[in-house]
C-alpha positions in Angstrom: 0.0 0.0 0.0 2.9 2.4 0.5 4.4 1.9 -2.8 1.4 2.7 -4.3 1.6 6.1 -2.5 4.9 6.7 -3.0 4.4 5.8 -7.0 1.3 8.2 -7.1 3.0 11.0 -5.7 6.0 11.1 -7.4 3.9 10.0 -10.8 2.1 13.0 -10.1 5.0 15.1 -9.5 6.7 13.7 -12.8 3.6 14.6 -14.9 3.0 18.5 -13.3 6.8 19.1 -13.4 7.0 17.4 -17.4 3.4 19.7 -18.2 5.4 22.6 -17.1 8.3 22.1 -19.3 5.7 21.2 -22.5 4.2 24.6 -21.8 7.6 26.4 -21.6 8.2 24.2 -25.1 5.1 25.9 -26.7 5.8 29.1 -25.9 2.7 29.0 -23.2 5.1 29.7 -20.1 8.4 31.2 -20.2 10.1 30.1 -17.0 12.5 27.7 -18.2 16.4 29.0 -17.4 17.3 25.9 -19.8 17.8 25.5 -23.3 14.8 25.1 -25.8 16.7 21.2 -26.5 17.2 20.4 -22.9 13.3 21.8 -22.0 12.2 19.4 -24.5 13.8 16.6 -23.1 12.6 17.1 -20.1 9.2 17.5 -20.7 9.2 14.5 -22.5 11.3 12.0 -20.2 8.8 13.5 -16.9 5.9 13.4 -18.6 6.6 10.0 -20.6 7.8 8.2 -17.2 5.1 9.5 -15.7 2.5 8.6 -17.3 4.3 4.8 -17.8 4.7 4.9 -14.1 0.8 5.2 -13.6 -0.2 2.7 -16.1 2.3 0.1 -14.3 0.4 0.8 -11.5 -3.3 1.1 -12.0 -3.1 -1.1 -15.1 -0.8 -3.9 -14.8 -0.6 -3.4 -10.6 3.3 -3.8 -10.9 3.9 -1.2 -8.1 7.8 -2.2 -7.4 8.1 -1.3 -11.2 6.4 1.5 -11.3 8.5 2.8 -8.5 11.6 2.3 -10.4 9.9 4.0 -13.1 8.7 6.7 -11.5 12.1 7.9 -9.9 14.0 7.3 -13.0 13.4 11.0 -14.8 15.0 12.2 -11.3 17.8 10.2 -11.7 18.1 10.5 -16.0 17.9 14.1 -15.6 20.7 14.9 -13.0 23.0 12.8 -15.1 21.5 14.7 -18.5 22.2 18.2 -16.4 25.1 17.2 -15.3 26.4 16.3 -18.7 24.7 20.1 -20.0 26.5 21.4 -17.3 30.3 20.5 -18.3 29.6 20.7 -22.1 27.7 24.0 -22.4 28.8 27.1 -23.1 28.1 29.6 -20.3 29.7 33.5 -21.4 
């Protein structure tokens, strides 16, 4: 029962922070400090694992998995900044 928490909320999280980077991708918001590239990849890897993590659990009931799923934009994207990070040019 606590995995199935824990994957809703951080499902839910995933999907309102990767809505927030689509809008910023459309020109909707502008409160992205990112590039357009890196904005787009976010929105698609939160709201894409998002929305995977939900299915694993309401759909298939695979809550461990979904778990997984749902923290993996987390750790995809601090590896993906961290890359930007040392490769981008900041003057």
């Amino acid at each position: 029962m606590l995995t199935k928490i824990l994957v809703v909320l951080i499902s839910s999280v995933n999907v309102y922070i990767g809505f927030r980077f689509f809008l910023n991708v459309i020109h909707v918001l502008d409160t992205s400090k990112y590039s357009r590239t890196a904005t787009a990849i976010y929105a698609v890897v939160f709201l894409g694992m998002g929305v995977l993590a939900l299915y694993f659990s309401f759909i298939r009931a695979e809550n461990k998995t979904a778990l997984w799923i749902g923290v993996g934009p987390w750790i995809f994207i601090l590896v993906f900044l961290l890359i930007n990070m040392l490769t981008g040019d900041y003057k």
